[in-house]
N, C-alpha and C positions, 0 to 999 in steps of 0.2 A: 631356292636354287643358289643363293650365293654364300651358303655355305660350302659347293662345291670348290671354293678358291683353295687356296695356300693359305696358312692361319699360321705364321711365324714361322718352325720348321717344318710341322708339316702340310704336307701337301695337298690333303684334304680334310678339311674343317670339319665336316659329317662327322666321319671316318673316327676322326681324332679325338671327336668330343663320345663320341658312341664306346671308344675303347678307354676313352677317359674313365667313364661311368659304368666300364668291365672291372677294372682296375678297383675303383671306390666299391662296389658292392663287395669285392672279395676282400677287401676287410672288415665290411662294416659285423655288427653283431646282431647277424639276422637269426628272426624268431624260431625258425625252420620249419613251419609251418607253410602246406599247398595252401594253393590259391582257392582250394575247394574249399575250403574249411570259410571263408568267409564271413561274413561277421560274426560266428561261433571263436573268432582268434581268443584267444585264453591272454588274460590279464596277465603280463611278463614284467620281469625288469630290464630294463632298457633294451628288450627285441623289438627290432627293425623288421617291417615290408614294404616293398617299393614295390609303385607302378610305374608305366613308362606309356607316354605318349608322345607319338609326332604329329607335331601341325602344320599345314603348309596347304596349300589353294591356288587355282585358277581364278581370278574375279568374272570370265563370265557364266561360270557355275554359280548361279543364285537362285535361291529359293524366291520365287514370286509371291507368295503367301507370308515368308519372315522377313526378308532383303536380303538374309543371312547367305555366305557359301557355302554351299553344300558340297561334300567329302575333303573337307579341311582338315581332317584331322584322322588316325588310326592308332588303334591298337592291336595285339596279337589279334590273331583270331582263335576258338574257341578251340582248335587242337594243337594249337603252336605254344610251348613255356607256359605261361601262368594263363594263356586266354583271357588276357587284357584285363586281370584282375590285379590285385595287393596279392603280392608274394612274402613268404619270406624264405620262401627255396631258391640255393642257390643256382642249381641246375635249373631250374622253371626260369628265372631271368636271366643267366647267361642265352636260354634259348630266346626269349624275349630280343634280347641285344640283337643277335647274331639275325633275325629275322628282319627287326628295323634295319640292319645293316643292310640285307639284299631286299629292303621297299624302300629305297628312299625317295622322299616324293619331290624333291627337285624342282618346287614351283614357285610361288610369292608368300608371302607372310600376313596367313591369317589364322588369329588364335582363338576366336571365340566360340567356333564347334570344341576345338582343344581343351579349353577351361571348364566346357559346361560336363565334357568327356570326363574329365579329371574328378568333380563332382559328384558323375555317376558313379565314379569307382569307390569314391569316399563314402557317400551314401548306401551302398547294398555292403561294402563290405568292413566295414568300420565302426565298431561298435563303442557304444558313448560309454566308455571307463575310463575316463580322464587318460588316456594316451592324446598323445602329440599330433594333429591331422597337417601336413607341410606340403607346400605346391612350392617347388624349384621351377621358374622360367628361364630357357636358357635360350638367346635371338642374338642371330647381331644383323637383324633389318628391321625397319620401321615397320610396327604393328597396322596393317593397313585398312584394319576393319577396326581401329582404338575407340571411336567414337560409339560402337554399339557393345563396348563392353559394360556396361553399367548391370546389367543383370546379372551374369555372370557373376560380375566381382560381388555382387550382393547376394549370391544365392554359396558362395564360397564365404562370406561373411558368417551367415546364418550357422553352416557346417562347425564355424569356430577353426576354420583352417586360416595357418598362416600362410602366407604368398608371398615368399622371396623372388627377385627378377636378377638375373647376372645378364649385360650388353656384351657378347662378346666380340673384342676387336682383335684383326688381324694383326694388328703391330703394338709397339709403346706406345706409338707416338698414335693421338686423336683424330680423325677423319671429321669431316663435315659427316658422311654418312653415320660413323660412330655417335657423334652427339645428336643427331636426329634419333636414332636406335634408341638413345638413352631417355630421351625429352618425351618419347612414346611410351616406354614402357613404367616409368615412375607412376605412374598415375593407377596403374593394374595391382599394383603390388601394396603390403599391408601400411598401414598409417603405422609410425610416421614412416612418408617413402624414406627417406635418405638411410635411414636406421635399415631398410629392408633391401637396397639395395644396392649394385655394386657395379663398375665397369671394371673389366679383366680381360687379359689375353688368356688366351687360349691354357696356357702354361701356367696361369695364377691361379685357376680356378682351384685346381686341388688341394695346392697351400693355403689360399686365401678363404675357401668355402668349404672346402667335402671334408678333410680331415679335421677341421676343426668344428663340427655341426653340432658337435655334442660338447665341447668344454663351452662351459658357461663363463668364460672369462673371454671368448671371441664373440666378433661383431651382433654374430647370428645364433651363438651357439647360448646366448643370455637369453633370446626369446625361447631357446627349443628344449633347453635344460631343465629340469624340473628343480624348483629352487622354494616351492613353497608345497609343504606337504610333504617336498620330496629330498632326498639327499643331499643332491650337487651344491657344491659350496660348504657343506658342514663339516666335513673334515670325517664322518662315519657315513658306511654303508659303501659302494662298489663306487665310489668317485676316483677315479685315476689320481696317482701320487703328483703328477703333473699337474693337475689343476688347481693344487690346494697353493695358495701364495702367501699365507703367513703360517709364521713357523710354529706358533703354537697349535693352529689348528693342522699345522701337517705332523707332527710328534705325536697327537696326541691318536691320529690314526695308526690303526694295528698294523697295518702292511707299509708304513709309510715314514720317514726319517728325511730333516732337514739338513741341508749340504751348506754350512757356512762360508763354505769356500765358493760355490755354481750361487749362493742364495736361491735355491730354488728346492724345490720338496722331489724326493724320489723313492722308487720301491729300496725295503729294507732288501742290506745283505743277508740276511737271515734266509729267505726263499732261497736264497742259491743252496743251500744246506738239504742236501736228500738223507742223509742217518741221521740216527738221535745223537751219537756219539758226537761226531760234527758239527754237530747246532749245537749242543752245550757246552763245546770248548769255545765255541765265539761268543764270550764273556765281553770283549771291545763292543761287540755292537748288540748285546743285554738281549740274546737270541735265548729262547726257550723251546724245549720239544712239548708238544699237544700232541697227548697219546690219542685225546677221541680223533684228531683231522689226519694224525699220523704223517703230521709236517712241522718243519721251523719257522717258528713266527718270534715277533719281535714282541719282549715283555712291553706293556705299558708303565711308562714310568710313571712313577707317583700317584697311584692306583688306592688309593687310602681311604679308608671311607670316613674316617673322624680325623678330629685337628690332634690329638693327643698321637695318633701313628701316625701320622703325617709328621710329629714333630721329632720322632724318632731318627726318619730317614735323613740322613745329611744331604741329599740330594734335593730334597724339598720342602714347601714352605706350605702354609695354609693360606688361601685364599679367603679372607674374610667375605670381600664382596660379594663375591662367588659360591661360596660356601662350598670348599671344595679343596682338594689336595694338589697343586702344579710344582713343577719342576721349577729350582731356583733359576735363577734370570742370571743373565753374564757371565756362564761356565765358561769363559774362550781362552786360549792360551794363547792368542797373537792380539795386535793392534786393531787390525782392519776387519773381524769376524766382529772385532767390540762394536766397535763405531757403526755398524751397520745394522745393530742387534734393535730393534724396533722398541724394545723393553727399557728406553733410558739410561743406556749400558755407558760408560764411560771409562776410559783406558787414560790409567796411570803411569806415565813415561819414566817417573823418578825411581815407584818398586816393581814394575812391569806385570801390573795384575788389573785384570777389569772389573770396574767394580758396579752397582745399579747407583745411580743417582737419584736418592730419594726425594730430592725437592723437583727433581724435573717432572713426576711421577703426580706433583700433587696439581689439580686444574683448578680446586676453589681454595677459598683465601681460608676457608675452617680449616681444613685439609693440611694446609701448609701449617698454621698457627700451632697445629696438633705435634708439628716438629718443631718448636721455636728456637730449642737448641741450636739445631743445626740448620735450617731456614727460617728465609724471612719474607714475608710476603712485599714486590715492589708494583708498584704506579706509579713510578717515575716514567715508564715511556707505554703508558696504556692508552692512549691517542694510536700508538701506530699499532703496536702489537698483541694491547692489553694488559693486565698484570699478568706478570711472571712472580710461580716460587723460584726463589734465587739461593742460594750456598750462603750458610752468614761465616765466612771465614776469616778467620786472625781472632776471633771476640774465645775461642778455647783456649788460649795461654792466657794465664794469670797477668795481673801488672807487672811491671819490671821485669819478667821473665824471658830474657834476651834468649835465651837459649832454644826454648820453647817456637819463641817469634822466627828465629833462623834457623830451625829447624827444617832437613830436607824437606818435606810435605807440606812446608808453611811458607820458605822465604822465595819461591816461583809469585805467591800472591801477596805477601805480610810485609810491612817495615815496623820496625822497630824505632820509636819516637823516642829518644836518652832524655827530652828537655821531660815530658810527663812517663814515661815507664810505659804507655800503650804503646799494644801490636793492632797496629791499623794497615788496613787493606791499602796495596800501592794506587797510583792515579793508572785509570781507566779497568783496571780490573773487575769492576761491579760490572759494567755489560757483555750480553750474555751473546749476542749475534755480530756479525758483522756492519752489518745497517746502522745500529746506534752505534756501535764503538766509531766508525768512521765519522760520524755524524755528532760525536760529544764535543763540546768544547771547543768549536770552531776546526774540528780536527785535528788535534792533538794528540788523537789515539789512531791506533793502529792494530789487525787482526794478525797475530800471529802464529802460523799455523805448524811452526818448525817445532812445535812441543805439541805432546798431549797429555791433557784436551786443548785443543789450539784456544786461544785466549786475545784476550783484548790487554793492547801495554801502552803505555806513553811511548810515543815517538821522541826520538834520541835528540832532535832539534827542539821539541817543543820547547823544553825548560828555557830557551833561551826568548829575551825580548830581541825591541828593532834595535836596542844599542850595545846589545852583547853578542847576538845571531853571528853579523861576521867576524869575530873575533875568533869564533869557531872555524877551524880550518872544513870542519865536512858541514856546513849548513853554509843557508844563505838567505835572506830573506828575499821573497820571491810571493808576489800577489799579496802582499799581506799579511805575509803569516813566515816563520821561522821554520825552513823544510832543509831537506838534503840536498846539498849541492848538488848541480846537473852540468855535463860537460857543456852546455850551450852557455851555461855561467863565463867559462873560462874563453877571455878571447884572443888569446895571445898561444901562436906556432909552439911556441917551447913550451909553456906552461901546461897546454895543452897533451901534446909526448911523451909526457916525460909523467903523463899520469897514466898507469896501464888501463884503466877504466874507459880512458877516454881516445879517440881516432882524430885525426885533424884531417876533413874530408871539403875540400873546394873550399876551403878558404874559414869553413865553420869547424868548430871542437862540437861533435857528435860522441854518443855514447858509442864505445868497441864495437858494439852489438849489429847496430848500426851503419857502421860503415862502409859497406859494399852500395847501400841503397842508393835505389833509384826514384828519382821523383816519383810519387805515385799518391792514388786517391783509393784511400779503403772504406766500404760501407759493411759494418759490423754489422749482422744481421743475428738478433740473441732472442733462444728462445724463451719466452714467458709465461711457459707453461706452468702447471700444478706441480708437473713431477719435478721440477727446479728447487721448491720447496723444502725437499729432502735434506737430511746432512748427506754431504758431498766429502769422503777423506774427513777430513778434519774439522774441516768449515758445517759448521750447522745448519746453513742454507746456502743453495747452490748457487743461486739465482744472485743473492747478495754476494758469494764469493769472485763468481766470473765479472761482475761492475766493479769490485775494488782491484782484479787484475785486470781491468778494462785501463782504470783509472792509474794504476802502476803503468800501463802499456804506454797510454800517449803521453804522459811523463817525460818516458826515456824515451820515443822518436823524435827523428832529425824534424818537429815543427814549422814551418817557417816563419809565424805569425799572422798569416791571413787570416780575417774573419770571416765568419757565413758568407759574409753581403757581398765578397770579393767576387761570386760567383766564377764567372767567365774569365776573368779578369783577372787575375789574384798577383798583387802588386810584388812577390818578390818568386822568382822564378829559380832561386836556389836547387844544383841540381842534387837530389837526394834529398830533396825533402819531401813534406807525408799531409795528404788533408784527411780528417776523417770525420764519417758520418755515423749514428748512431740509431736503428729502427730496431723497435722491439715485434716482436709476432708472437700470435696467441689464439684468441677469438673464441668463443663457447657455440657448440655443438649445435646445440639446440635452437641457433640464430641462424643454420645454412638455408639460404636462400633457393628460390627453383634451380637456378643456374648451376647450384652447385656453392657459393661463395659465402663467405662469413664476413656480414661488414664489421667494420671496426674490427680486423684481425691483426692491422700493423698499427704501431706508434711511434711516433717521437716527440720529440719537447717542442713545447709552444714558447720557451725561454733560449737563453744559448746562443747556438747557432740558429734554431727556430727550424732543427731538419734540415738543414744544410751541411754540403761538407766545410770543415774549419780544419784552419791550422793554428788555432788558437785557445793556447790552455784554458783561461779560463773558461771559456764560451763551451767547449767538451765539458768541462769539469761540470758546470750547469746543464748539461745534457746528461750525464749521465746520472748526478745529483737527482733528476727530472725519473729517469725509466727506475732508478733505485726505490726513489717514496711510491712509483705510480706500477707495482707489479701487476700484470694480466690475472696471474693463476691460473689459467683454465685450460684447454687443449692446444691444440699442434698447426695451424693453419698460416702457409707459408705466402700463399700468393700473393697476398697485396702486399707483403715485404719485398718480393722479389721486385716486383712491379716499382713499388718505392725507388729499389736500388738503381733497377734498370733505368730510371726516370734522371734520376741523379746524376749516372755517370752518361749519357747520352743528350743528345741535344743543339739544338742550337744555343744554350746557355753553358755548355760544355767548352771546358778551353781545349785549344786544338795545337798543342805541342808535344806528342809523343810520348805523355805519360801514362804508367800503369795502373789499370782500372783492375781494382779485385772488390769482389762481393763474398765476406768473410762469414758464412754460416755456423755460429754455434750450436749443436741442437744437442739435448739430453733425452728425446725422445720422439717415437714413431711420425713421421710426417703424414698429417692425416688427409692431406688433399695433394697429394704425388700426382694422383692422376690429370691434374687441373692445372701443370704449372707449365705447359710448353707454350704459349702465349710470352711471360715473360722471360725462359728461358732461351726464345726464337730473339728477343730482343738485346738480351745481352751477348749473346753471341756474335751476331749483329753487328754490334758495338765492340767488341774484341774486349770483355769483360771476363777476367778469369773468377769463375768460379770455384770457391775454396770451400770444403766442406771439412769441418769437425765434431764428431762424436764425442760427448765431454761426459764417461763414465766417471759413478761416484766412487770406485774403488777400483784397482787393479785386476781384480777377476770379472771377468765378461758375464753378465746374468742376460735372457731373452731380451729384456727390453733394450738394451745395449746392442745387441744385434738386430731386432727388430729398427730400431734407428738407423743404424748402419745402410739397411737392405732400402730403407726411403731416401737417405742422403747420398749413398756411394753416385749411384746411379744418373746421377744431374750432375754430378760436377762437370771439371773441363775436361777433358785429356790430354794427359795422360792421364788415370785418377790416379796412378799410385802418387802421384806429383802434387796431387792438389785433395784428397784426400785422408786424412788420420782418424783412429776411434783410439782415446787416450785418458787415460785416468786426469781426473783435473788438478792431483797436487802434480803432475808433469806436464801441464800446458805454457808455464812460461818458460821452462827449459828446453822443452821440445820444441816449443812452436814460434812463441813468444821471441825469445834469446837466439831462434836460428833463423829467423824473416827474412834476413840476406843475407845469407850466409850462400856462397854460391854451391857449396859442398855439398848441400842439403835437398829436401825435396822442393821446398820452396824457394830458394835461393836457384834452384837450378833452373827455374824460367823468369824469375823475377830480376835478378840479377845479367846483365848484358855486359859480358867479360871485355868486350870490344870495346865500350864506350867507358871503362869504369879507370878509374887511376891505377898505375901498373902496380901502388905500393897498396895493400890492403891490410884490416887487420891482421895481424898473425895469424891468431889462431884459427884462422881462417883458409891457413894451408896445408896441405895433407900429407907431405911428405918434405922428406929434406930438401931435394933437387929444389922444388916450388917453392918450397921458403928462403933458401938461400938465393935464388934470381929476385926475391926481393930484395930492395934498398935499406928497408924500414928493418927486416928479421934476420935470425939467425937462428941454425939449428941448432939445440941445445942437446947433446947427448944422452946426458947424463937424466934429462927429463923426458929425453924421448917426445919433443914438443918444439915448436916454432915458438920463437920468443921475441919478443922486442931487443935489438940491439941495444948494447951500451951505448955506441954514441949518440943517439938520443939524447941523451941526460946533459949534453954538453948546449948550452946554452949561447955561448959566445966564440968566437973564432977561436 
C-alpha cells in the first residue's frame, strides 16, 4: 500500500514503476515466443522472457497449517497476456502490465507466497540449456514475513536462479523507513548481497539496472552476461560495440571501430552505407561490400594468416606471442590519442610523431636484456615499484661526438662531458614516474610535464649549496634545501611590489595568486583509487601527479605557520591565510560491511600534522610525502573521508573566528557509496562547510567514466554547483583552479572571496575591465595589452 505515495515526480509509485517496466520490455530482445510454448522455448541467443508478479498481504490472512499468508501474491490469470507464465511476447506482457495495473493489491509487504510463485514459473516453464534464470525484487517496505524466507531462497537456490533486490526510495535523500527496507531485503537476495543489490529512486532504476542488465561491464550485468562459454567480453559474436573497452579487442570486431577521440569502442560507419558503390568509396573507414549479406561491413585489419603476409602489409606486425597478424600500435596524429594508447605509445614533441616504447613493453628482466641496445634493466627503486625496463639513452653517440650528444632527439636528455668526450644522461632524467623523481636526491628533481613525454629534470635551485643558494636572485634556502624563492621570503612593502609575482596583502608579500584570500581552512579530500594509477595527460600516474600539484599548491598559499597542534588555537590569526589538511579515500569492495561501510576507506599520516589541519610547510610536506608512498589502489568509497573532513572542520576544537571551511574533493572516478553519504553531508552543512567537488579527467575528451564521476560528485556539492563544481582535464587544474582560488572573478573566488572585508587594492589581474582597474590605487589600464597592469609607480621605492 505504500507504494500508492508520490515516488519523486511521480505521483504514484505503483503506477510509475509498472510503466517503468512497459518501457524496459519494449526494448529488451524478447524471444517472441507465447507463453504456451513453455519449457519447449527453443535455445536462442540472447532472447528474453519475463514474468511478472505482484506481492502484497493482509497479515491476518494466514494459513493455520503453514503460518504463511495466504493470497499474497498474483499473477495473470490464465485468459489474461501470458496467464502468469514466461513470455517472450510482447503483446502477451504489455497485457500482463496493464492487468497488474487495474489489480493492484494495495496491502503490507509480504513476499514469500511471491518467491515461491516465481519458482513455479521457473520450474514448469524453463528449461535447463544453460540460459540465464533472474528474480528482480523491486519493495520499498520492510519485507514483513523476512524471517520465513529461508525455504524459498533455498528452493530458488536449487533453480540456479540469480535474485537481485532494488529498495526503492521516494527521495535522494534516505529515510529511516528506506534503511529498514534495505536491512530486510539484503539477506533474500543472491551471495554476495551487496554485489546483488542496490538502493534507487524510482528514476535510477532504468539507468542504474534495466538498461544495463546485459552489458557485462555493469554491476549486475557481470552476473547475467554469458562470459564463459559465451561471447560477452570477447570482442566476437553479437556483443554491442559499447561494451568492448579496449581497443584491440573493439578493432578487431567486424561491426566495431575504436574512437581515440570518445576512447570508447562504437558501431562502424560502414552500416550507414546501403549501395555497394557507397561502401567502396569509404576507403577512410576500410568499408567493404559482402555480396553474400548484401551489406557494408568493416574489412578486418590485419587479417593475415602467416608472418611472411603479415610482413608485407605496412599496417601490421606479427605477433610472435600470439602467433597472429595485429595492427601496428601508435598510428595517431595528435599528442593526447598517443598518451592514452594502452600499447606503450609515446608522443615525441621535438618531431611530433608517436612512437611504441619498446622498453615500457618489456615486464621481465630476459625480455628487456633481449634489447640491450636500447634498454636497460633498473632495480634501483624495486622496493617501491619493482624493476623497470628503462631507455638507455645518450650511450648511441660515439665518444667525443658533440654533435651527436646535442642533437635535437638527444640534448632534452644528454650532456655532453668536454673533460672525457662522453654523452651522459643529465641529473635526474633516469626516473621514470613522478614518485621517484620527487623523492631522488633529497628532492632535487622535479616532474616536468611541459614537454613530451613529460620527464623528470633537476630543479633550477638544486645546483646551488647553503652558501651560494642566496646569491641566486630566484632561490632561497628554505627547510634545508636550495628551492625557489617564495613571496613570503620577501619582507619588505617595496621589495615585495615591485615583484609582479608577488601582492603585498595585511602586511605579508603573498603570491599574486593569492591575494584576494581569505582566512580559511581546506581539507583535500584525494581519491585513491586503482583508476588514479593510469597515465593522466602527460604524467604517467595520476595519483602521483595530483600529490606533487598538491605539494606545488601549499607552497605558494598565504601559510601562516601554525602547526597541527595549534588546533583551536592557531597562534597567528593572519587575515588571508590558509590551514590545510590532507585524507586520502579508497577502501576495497569486497570489505563492505552489513551497514553498507568499508572500514579503513579513509587515510592520513600518522607523521606531519598527524591528520590535522596545519599551516606549516614542512609538516604538509610530511603529509603528503606520507599518502604519496602509502597509495590505496582499490575503489571509490567516500564516507569516512567526508566524516573525517566534517570532524575537522566542526567542533568544539574548532576556532571560532569567521573563517572559510571548504572540503576539496578530487575524484577521477565513480563514487561507489553516493547513496551512504547524507549523515556526513547533513554535518557539514551544518557547520557551513563548502563543498567543492572536482572531476580530474586524464585527457581533454570526456570518456564514460569521466561522466560516470561527474553524475556521483556534481550532486553533493554546495550551491550553487556551477560555483563549487568543475570536471577538468588534469594538466588545467592548477590554472583553472589552483591559480584562480581567489580570484573573485571566478567561480570559486565568487563565494570565497568577501569584497566587503578584502583591501580596496587587489591583484590586478584580478580585474575585469578598465572602469575596475583603474579605481584601483595599485593598476592601471594598459591598452595596448588590453589588461589591468600594475602601475609604474610601484617601482618607486623612496619619496
Amino acid at each position: 500500500g505504500s507504494m500508492n505515495q508520490a515516488f519523486g515526480r511521480h505521483p504514484h509509485g505503483f503506477y510509475a514503476m509498472m510503466e517503468m517496466v512497459r518501457d524496459w520490455v519494449k526494448t529488451l530482445p524478447l524471444s517472441g515466443e507465447l507463453s504456451s510454448v513453455g519449457s519447449n522455448s527453443a535455445p536462442s541467443t540472447g532472447g528474453v522472457r519475463l514474468g511478472l508478479v505482484q506481492f502484497s498481504g493482509e497479515p491476518n490472512s494466514v494459513n493455520p497449517a503453514t503460518g504463511g499468508v495466504v493470497n499474497s501474491a498474483q499473477r495473470t490469470p490464465p485468459a489474461v497476456g501470458s496467464g502468469g507464465r514466461l513470455s517472450g511476447d510482447l503483446s502477451q506482457l504489455e497485457g500482463d502490465i496493464t492487468w497488474h495495473e487495474g489489480n493492484y493489491m494495495a496491502q503490507l509487504t509480504f513476499i514469500e507466497e511471491g518467491l515461491n510463485m516465481a519458482a513455479d514459473m521457473l520450474t514448469n516453464d524453463s528449461p535447463l540449456d544453460g540460459r540465464r534464470r533472474i528474480v528482480i525484487i523491486i519493495t520499498d517496505g520492510v519485507l514483513m514475513d523476512g524471517d520465513r524466507l529461508t525455504a524459498a531462497r533455498a528452493k530458488l537456490q536449487q533453480l540456479q536462479v540469480i535474485t537481485f533486490g532494488i529498495a526503492v526510495r521516494r527521495f535522494n535523500a534516505h529515510s529511516a523507513a528506506d534503511d529498514a527496507a534495505e536491512a530486510a531485503l539484503k539477506p533474500v537476495v543472491s551471495e554476495k548481497a551487496d554485489d546483488h543489490f542496490m538502493s534507487l529512486t524510482m528514476d535510477e532504476i532504468p539507468t542504474e539496472v534495466l538498461t544495463g542488465l546485459c552489458d557485462p561491464s555493469s554491476r549486475w550485468g557481470r552476473f547475467v552476461s554469458a562470459t564463459n562459454g559465451g561471447s560477452a567480453g570477447t570482442g566476437d559474436g553479437p556483443v554491442p560495440c559499447v561494451q568492448l573497452d579496449e581497443k584491440l579487442v573493439c578493432n578487431r570486431n567486424g561491426g566495431c571501430v575504436w574512437s581515440d577521440t570518445t576512447l570508447s569502442c562504437g558501431a562502424t560507419p560502414c552500416y550507414d552505407h546501403c549501395e555497394e558503390a557507397e561502401c567502396t568509396a569509404d576507403v577512410d573507414n576500410h568499408c567493404v561490400y559482402n555480396a553474400g549479406t548484401q551489406g557494408c561491413e568493416k574489412e578486418t585489419p590485419c587479417s593475415h594468416d602467416t608472418a611472411p603476409a603479415c610482413a608485407r602489409d605496412a599496417e601490421c606486425m606479427w605477433d610472435n606471442g600470439n602467433n597472429t597478424c595485429v595492427e601496428k600500435p601508435c598510428k595517431h596524429g595528435d599528442e593526447e590519442p598517443c598518451l592514452l594508447d594502452p600499447t606503450s605509445c609515446v608522443w615525441d614533441s621535438v618531431v611530433g610523431v608517436c612512437t611504441l616504447e619498446p622498453c615500457k613493453t618489456q615486464r621481465t628482466e630476459v625480455g628487456c636484456k633481449d634489447l640491450a641496445e636500447t634498454c636497460t634493466w633498473d632495480t634501483s627503486d624495486a622496493n617501491r615499484i619493482g624493476a623497470v625496463c628503462k631507455p638507455r639513452r645518450c650511450v648511441s653517440c660515439p665518444a667525443g661526438n658533440q654533435t651527436c650528444c646535442e642533437a635535437a632527439e638527444n640534448k632534452v636528455w644528454c650532456d655532453f662531458e668536454k673533460d672525457t668526450g662522453a654523452c651522459v644522461e643529465k641529473p635526474c632524467v633516469g626516473y621514470v614516474d613522478e614518485l621517484s623523481c620527487s623523492s631522488a636526491t633529497e628532492s632535487q628533481c622535479e616532474w616536468d610535464p611541459t614537454t613530451s613525454p613529460g620527464m623528470c629534470k633537476e630543479k633550477y635551485c638544486a645546483k646551488y649549496n647553503e652558501t651560494t643558494c642566496d646569491l641566486e636572485p630566484a632561490c632561497t634556502w628554505d627547510f634545508g634545501t636550495c628551492g625557489t624563492k617564495r613571496c613570503e621570503d620577501v619582507h619588505e612593502h617595496c621589495a615585495c611590489t615591485t615583484d609582479p609575482g608577488c601582492f603585498w596583502h595585511d602586511g605579508t608579500c603573498v603570491d599574486v595568486h593569492y591575494g584576494a584570500c581569505p582566512t580559511m581552512d581546506i581539507v583535500v579530500l584525494l581519491d585513491g583509487s586503482g583508476v588514479m594509477t593510469q597515465p593522466f595527460g602527460r604524467h604517467p600516474n595520476g595519483y602521483f601527479a595530483l600529490i606533487e600539484m598538491l605539494k606545488d599548491w601549499v607552497y605558494l598559499l598565504p601559510l601562516p605557520g601554525d602547526v597541527g597542534a595549534a588546533g583551536k588555537d592557531p597562534t597567528q590569526y593572519a587575515r588571508g591565510s590558509a590551514r590545510v589538511a590532507v585524507v586520502q579515500f579508497g577502501g576495497d569492495e569486497r570489505l563492505v560491511d552489513a551497514s553498507g561501510k568499508v572500514p579503513g576507506s579513509a587515510l592520513v599520516s600518522p607523521d606531519g600534522a598527524k591528520g590535522r589541519l596545519s599551516g606549516y610547510v614542512p609538516e604538509l610536506r610530511q603529509d603528503l610525502s606520507f599518502q604519496e608512498h602509502t597509495h590505496m589502489a582499490k575503489d571509490t568509497f567516500l564516507f569516512d573521508a567526508l566524516e573525517m573532513a566534517a570532524g575537522l572542520l566542526s567542533g568544539p576544537a574548532y576556532p571560532i573566528d569567521g573563517r572559510k571551511k571548504i572540503a576539496l574533493v578530487l575524484l577521477g572516478s565513480p563514487v561507489m557509496d553516493e547513496s551512504m553519504l547524507a549523515g556526513p553531508l547533513g554535518k557539514m552543512k551544518a557547520a557551513d562547510v563548502h563543498l567543492v567537488g572536482i572531476v580530474v579527467r586524464r585527457s581533454s575528451s570526456h570518456v564514460t567514466l569521466d561522466n560516470d564521476a561527474e553524475a556521483s560528485l556534481q550532486p553533493i556539492v554546495t550551491e550553487p554547483k556551477a560555483a563549487h563544481f568543475v570536471n577538468i582535464a588534469i594538466d588545467d587544474l592548477k590554472v583553472e583552479v589552483f591559480d584562480k582560488w581567489c580570484n573573485p572573478s571566478t567561480r570559486w573566488g565568487s563565494w570565497l572571496v568577501d569584497l566587503k572585508t578584502t583591501d580596496s587594492h587587489l591583484p590586478c589581474s584580478f580585474h575585469g575591465g578598465s572602469a575596475e582597474c583603474n579605481r584601483d590605487s595599485g593598476c592601471m589600464w594598459d591598452e595596448g595589452l588590453v589588461a589591468c597592469t600594475v602601475t609604474p609607480c610601484l617601482q618607486y621605492c623612496s619619496k
